[in-house]
C-alpha positions as CSV (number, residue, x, y, z in Angstrom):
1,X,105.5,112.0,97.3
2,X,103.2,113.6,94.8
3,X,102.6,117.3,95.6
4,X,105.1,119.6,97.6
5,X,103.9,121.2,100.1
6,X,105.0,125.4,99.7
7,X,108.6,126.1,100.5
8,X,107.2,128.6,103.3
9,X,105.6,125.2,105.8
10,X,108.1,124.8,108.3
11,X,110.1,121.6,108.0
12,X,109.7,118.9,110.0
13,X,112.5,116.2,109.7
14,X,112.0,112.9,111.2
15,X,114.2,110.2,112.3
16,X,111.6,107.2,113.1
17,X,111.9,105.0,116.1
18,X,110.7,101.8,115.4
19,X,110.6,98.5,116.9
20,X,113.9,98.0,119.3
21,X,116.3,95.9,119.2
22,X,119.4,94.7,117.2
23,X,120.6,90.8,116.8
24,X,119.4,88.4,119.7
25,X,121.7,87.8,122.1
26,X,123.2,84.2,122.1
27,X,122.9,84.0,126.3
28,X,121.8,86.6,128.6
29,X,122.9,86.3,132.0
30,X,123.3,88.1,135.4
31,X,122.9,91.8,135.0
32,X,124.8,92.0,131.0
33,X,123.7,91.3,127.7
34,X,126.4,89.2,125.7
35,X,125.8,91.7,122.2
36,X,128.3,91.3,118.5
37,X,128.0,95.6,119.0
38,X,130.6,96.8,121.5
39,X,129.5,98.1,124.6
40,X,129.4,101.7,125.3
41,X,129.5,104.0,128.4
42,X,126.0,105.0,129.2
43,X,126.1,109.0,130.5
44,X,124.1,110.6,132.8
45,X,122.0,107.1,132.9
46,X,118.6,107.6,134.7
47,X,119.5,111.6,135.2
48,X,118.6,111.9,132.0
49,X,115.1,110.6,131.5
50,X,112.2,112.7,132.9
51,X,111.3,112.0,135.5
52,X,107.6,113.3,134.6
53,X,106.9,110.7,132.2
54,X,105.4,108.2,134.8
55,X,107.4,105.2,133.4
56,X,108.0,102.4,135.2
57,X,112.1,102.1,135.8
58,X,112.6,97.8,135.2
59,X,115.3,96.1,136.5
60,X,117.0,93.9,134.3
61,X,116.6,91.0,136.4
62,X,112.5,92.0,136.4
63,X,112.6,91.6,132.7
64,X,115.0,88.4,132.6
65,X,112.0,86.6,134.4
66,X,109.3,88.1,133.3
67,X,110.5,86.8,129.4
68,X,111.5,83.4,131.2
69,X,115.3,84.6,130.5
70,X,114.5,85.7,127.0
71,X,113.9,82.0,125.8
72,X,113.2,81.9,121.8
73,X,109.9,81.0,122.2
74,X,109.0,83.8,123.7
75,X,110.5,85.9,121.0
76,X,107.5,87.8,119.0
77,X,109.2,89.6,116.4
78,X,112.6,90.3,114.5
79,X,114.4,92.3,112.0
80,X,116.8,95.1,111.2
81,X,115.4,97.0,114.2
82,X,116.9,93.9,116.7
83,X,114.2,91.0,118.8
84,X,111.1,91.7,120.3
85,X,110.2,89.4,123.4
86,X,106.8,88.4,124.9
87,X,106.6,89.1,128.9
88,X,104.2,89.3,131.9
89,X,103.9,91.5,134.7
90,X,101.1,92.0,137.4
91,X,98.9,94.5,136.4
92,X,98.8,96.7,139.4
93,X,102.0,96.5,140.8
94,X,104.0,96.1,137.7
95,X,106.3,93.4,138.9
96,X,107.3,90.2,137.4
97,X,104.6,88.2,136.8
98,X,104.3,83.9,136.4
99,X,103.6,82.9,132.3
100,X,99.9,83.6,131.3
101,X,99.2,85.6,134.6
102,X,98.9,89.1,134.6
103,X,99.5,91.7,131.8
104,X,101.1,90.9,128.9
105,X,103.8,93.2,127.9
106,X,106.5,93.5,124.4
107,X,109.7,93.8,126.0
108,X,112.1,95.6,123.2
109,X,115.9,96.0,123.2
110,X,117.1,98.8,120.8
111,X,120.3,99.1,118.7
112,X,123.3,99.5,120.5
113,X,125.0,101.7,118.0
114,X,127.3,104.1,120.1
115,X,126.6,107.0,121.6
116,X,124.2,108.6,119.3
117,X,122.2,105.1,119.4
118,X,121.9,106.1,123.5
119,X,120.8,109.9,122.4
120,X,117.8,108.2,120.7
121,X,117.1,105.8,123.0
122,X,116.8,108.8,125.7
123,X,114.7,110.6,123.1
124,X,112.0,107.9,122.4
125,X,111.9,108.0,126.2
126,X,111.3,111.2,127.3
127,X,108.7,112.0,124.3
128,X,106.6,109.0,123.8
129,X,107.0,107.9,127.5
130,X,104.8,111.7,127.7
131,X,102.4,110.7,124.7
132,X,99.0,109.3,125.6
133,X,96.3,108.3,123.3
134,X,93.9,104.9,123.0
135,X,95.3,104.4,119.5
136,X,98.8,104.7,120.5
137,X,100.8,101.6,121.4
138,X,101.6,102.8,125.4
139,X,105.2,102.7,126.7
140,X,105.2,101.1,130.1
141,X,108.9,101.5,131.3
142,X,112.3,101.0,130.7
143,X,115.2,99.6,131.4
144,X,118.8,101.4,131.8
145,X,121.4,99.4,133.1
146,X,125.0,99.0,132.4
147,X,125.1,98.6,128.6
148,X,121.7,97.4,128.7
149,X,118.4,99.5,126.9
150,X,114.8,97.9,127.1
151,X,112.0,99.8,126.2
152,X,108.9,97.7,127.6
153,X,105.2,98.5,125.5
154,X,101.8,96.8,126.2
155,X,101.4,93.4,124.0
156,X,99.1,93.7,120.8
157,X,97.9,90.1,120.5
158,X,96.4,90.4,117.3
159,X,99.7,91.8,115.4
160,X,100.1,93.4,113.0
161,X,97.1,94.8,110.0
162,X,99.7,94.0,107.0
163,X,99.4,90.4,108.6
164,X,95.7,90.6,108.0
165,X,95.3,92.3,105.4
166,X,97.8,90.6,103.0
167,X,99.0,87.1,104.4
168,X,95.8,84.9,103.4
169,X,97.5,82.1,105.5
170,X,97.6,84.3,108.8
171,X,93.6,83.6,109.1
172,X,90.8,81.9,107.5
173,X,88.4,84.5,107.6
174,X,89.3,88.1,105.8
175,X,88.5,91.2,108.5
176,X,84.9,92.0,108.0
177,X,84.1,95.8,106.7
178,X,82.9,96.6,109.7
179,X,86.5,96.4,111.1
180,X,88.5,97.7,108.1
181,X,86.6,101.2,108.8
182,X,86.5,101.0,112.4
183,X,90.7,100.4,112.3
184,X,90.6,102.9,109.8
185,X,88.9,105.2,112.2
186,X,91.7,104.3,115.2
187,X,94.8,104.7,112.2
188,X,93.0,108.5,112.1
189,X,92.7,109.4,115.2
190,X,95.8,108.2,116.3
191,X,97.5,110.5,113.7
192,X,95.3,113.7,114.5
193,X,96.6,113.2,118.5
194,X,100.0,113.0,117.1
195,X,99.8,116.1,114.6
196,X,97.8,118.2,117.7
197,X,99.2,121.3,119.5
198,X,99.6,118.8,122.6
199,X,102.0,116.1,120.7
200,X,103.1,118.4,117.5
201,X,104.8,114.7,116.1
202,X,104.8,114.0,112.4
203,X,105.1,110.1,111.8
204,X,106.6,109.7,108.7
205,X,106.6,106.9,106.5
206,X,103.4,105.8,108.3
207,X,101.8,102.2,106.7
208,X,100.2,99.1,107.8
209,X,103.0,97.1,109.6
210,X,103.2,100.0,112.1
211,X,99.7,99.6,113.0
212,X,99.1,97.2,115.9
213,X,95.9,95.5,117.2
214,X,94.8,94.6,120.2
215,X,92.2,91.7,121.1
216,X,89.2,93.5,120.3
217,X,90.8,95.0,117.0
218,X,91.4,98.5,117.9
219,X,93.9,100.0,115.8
220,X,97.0,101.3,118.4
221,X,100.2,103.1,116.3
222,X,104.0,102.0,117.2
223,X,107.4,103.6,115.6
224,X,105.9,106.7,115.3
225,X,108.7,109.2,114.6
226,X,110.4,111.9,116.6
227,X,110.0,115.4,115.3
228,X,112.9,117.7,115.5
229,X,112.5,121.0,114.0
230,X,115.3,122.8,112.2
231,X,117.6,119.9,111.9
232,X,119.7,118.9,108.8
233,X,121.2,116.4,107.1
234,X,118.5,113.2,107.2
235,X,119.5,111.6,103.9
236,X,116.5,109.8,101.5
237,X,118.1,106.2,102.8
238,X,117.9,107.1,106.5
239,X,113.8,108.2,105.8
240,X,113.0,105.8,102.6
241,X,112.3,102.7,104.6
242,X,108.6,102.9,102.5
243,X,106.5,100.2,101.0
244,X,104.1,103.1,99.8
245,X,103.1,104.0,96.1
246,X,105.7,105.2,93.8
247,X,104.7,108.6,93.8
248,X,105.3,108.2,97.7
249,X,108.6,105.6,97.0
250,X,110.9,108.4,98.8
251,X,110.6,111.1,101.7
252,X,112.1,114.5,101.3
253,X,112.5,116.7,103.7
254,X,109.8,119.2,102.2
255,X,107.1,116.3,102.6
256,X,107.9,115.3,106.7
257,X,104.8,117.3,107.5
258,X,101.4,116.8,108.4
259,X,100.0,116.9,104.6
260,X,102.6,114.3,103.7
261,X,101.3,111.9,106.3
262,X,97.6,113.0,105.5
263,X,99.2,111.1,101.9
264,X,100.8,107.9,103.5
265,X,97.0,107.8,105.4
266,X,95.2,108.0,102.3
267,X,97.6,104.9,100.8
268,X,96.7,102.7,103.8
269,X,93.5,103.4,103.6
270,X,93.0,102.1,100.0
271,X,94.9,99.0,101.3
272,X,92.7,98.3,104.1
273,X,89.5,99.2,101.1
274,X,91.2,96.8,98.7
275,X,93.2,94.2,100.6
276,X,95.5,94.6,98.4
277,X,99.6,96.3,98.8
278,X,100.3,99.7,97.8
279,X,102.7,98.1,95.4
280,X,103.0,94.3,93.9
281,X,104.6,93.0,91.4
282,X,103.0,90.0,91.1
283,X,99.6,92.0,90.1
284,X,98.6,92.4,86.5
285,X,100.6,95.4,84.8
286,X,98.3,98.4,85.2
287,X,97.6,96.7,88.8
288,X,100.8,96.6,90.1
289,X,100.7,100.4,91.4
290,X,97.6,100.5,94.3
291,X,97.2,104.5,93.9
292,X,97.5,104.6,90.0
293,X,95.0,101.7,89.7
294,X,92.5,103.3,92.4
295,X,92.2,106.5,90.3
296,X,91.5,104.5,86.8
297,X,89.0,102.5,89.1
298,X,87.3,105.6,90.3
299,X,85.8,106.1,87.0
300,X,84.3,102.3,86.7
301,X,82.8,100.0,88.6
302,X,84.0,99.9,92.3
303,X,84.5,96.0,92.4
304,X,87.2,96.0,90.6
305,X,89.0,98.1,93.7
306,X,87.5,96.4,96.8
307,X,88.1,93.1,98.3
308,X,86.1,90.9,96.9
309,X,86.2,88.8,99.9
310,X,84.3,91.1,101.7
311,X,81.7,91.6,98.9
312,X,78.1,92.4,99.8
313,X,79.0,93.8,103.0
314,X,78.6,97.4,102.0
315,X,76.7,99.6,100.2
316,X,77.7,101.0,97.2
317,X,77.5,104.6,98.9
318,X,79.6,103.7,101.7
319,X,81.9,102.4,99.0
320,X,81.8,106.0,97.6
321,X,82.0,107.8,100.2
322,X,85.0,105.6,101.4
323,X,87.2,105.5,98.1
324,X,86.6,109.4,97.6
325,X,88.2,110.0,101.2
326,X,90.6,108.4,100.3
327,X,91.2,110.2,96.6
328,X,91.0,113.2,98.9
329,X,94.2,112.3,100.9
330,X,95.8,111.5,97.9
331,X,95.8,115.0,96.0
332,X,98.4,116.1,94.6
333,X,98.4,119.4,95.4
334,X,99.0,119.2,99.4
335,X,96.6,122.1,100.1
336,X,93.7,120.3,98.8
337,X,94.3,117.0,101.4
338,X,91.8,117.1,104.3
339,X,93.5,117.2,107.8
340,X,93.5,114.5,110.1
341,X,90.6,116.0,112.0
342,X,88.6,116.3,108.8
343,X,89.3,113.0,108.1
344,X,88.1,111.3,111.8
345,X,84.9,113.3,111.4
346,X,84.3,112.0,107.7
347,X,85.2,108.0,108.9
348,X,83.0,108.4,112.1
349,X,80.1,109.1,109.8
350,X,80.8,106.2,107.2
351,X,80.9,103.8,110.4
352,X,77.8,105.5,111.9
353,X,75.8,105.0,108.8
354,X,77.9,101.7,108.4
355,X,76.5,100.4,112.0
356,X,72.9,102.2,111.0
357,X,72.4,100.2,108.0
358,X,73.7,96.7,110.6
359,X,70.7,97.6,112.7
360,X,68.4,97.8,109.9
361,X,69.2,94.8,108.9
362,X,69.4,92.6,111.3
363,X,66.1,93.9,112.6
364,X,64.3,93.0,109.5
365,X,65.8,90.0,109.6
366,X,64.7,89.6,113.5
367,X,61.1,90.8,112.4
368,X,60.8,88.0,109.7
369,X,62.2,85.5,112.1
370,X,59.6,85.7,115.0
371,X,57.2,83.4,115.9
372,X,54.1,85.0,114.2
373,X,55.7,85.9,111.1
374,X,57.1,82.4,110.5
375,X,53.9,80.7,111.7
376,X,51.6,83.3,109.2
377,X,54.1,82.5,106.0
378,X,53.8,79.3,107.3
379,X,50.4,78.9,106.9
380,X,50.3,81.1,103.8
381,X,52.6,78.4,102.2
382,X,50.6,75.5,103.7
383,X,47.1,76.2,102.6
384,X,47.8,76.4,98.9
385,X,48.9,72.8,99.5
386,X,46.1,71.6,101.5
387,X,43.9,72.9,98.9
388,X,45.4,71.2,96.2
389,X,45.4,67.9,98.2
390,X,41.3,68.3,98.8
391,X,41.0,68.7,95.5
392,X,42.6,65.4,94.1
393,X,40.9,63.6,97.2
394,X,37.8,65.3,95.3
395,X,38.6,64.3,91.9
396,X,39.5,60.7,92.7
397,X,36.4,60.0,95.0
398,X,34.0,61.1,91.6
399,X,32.9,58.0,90.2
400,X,33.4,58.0,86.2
């Protein structure tokens, strides 16, 4: 990542928990999971979870029927990280719920990888199941039984923002400006929560797919990472897992801190600006890197950064304003990166102003469609007409 922070910043070093779950099960039945990784003793079980994290404790059978036995249509995502599986529960009691009835939840089975696979698990437990934010993805509950480990979140319906942002087939209509700075705004706020005295969490390698939507498109953060403090030994494969620009291709340990994910902020941003991946090789050469291309494009004409399917739905100075914030995060030199709180204050303005100049619109566009106005343009279009129709009645009533 370009720009070191100073050797005296106190390290940070991150190991990120991300979406659950290893290889789907082939059958699940009565209280075991049939897994390809061996079983292992679970110590301490519940003892070990806090007990002030107001998470619900599932029972496996609970989760068997509120996924309908973990049927593979009800399976919502997979990868490396293992199988995702949609559920419901009722809202108030948190029980099972019937299909389509209740709340909708992401039930999430992590790796089983041995004992320090279980020493995570407990650790995503105890410190998200304490975090609490509108633009954090919430934890509901878990599940700890025999060699079983659920972790059970609330249900995004809209996915993921990579999905809109870069799969042109995932939706006919690109997300209006309107909601690229208003996500933009939740990505930010969730990351100042997370970087505050209360959470003190640096999320490492933070980007789109790890920002979740929910049905009214408000931005809500999953896998953020556990900081440890003082730890060793994290190599660059364990922490590179990064789709970001290739100044930012690789974490060190020196940039797991709050000014390295001020940087990975200032790279989504330009995606959710452009529409386009922080890198892609398909682009023209010169295009291909998203952060090297935004700084030539800084010095010409803004189009040839933005989306151009959202054209015309900005003005050129909250295009500014937008693209410099995100130059800002991108600094080299750490110290000159704004912090998250900076940066919430600065995208609350641009949507103010954004929603202002919405208003001023649509009210001038209220104020030509009224009743009086259309009937006096009316008129004023009519009687030019009129008059020129007397006057050929006129001219062809004159005898010659």
């Amino acid at each position: 990542m370009g720009g070191r922070p100073s050797s005296n910043v106190k390290r940070h070093i991150v190991k990120n928990v991300t979406l659950p779950v290893d290889t789907v099960p082939e059958t699940i039945e009565n209280e075991t999971v049939k897994s390809k990784v061996p079983s292992v003793s679970v110590p301490s079980a519940e003892g070990e979870i806090l007990q002030s994290s107001n998470l619900k404790c599932f029972g496996f059978n609970e989760l068997k029927t509120a996924t309908r036995n973990f049927r593979p249509d009800n399976m919502v995502g997979e990868g490396s990280f293992g199988s995702v599986f949609k559920g419901w529960i009722d809202e108030n009691s948190l029980t099972d719920a019937k299909p389509g009835t209740g709340m909708a939840i992401a039930v999430k089975r992590p790796n089983q990888e041995g004992l320090h696979g279980q020493k995570e698990w407990l650790a995503e437990v105890n410190s998200i199941g304490k975090l609490h934010h509108p633009n954090l993805v919430r934890l509901i509950g878990y599940c700890l039984q025999d060699s079983c480990r659920f972790l059970v979140y609330e249900f995004m319906p809209r996915g993921s923002l990579d999905n809109h942002l870069f799969r042109r087939y995932f939706q006919s209509q690109p997300l209006p400006w309107s909601l690229r700075i208003k996500i933009a705004l939740g990505d930010a706020k969730g990351l100042a929560f997370l970087h505050s005295d209360e959470a003190k969490v640096i999320y490492g390698n933070f980007k789109t797919s790890k920002i979740l939507l929910d049905s009214n498109y408000n931005a809500k953060l999953s896998g953020y990472g556990l900081a440890k403090e003082g730890l060793q030994g994290y190599s660059m494969l364990q922490l590179s897992d990064c789709s970001c620009s290739k100044s930012n291709k690789f974490y060190h340990e020196e940039d797991l801190t709050p000014e390295g994910d001020v940087y990975s902020f200032g790279v989504v941003l330009l995606e959710i600006l452009s529409g386009r991946r922080a890198l892609d090789a398909n682009r023209p050469s010169g295009e291909q890197d998203l952060v090297q291309h935004a700084q030539s494009a800084k010095k010409c004409k803004l189009h040839q950064l933005f989306d151009a399917r959202i054209e015309g739905q900005y003005s050129s100075d909250e295009a500014r304003k937008a693209l410099n914030l995100a130059m800002k995060c991108l600094s080299t030199d750490s110290k000159f990166r704004p912090d998250l709180n900076e940066v919430v204050k600065l995208l609350e303005q641009l949507q103010s102003s954004s929603e202002m100049e919405d208003l001023a619109a649509r009210a001038s566009l209220k104020s030509v469609l009224t009743l009086p106005n259309f009937l006096c343009q009316f008129r004023q279009c009519m009687v030019p007409i009129v008059a020129r129709k007397n006057v050929n009645r006129i001219s062809c009533a004159t005898p010659t």
